[in-house]
Structures are given as C-alpha cells and as structure tokens.
C-alpha positions in Angstrom: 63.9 -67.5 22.4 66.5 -67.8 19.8 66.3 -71.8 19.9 63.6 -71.8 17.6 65.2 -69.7 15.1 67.8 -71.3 14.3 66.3 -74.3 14.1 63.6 -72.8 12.1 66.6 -71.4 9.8 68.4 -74.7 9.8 65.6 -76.7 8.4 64.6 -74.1 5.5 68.5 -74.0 4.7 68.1 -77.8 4.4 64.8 -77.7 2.1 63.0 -79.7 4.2 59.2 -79.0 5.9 58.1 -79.2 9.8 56.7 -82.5 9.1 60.0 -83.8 7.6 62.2 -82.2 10.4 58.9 -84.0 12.7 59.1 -87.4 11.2 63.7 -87.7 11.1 63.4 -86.4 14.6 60.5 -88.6 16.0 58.7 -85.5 17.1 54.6 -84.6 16.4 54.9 -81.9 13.6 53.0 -79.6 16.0 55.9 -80.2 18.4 58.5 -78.4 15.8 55.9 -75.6 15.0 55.9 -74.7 18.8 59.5 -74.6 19.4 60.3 -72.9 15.9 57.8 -70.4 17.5 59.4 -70.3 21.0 56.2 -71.1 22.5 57.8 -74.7 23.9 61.4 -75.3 24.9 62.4 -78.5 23.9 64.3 -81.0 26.6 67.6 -82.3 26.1 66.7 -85.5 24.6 64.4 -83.3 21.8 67.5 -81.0 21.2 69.6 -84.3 20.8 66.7 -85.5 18.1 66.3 -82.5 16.4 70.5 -81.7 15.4 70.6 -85.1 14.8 68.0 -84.9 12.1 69.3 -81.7 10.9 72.6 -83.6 10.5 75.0 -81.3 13.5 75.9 -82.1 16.6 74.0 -81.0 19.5 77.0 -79.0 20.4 76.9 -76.6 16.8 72.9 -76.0 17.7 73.8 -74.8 21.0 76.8 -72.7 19.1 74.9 -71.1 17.0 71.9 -70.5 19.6 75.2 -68.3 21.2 76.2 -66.6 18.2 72.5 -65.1 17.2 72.1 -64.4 21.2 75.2 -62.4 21.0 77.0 -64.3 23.3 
C-alpha cells in the first residue's frame, strides 16, 4: 500500500513523468500508474527496475517503504 507512494513521491521529487519512470525502467507506463496507485504490486525483478531508474538501491526503496509504514 505504501509501495506506490513512495515511488509515486520519488519520481515527482526527480521531475520526471510515468512514462519516463516507464521507459528508464522498461515497464508499460500503465504498469507505473497501477502500482503508484497500489492497484498492482510489482515483483522483485520490477522493484529492482524501478530504484534502478530512480537512481537508489532496491534496498533504500524498501527503507523508505518502512519508514512511511511506520515500521
């Protein structure tokens, strides 16, 4: 639920559109809408693609994921 979020949050921070964030990531841009909207849950080879594009490590996605969670 708070996946899409912050990746949502990420990619406005970074100035860039769905259908950047879709074409760095190798992903459809309808793809990104639905998990920025929680309505798919992306598999670990997605979540890979999609810090890489947003230049963090898989690691600091999951990280902040925890932080907004409040865990």
């Amino acid at each position: 639920m708070y996946l899409g979020g912050v990746i949502r949050d990420l990619r406005i921070n970074r100035g860039i559109t769905q259908e950047k964030l879709a074409e760095l990531s190798d992903l459809d841009p309808t793809h990104i809408s639905m998990i920025e909207r929680s309505l798919r849950f992306p598999t670990f080879k997605t979540l890979f693609s999609l810090a890489d594009a947003l230049g963090i490590p898989a690691s600091k996605l999951v990280e902040l994921v925890e932080e907004r969670a409040g865990k």
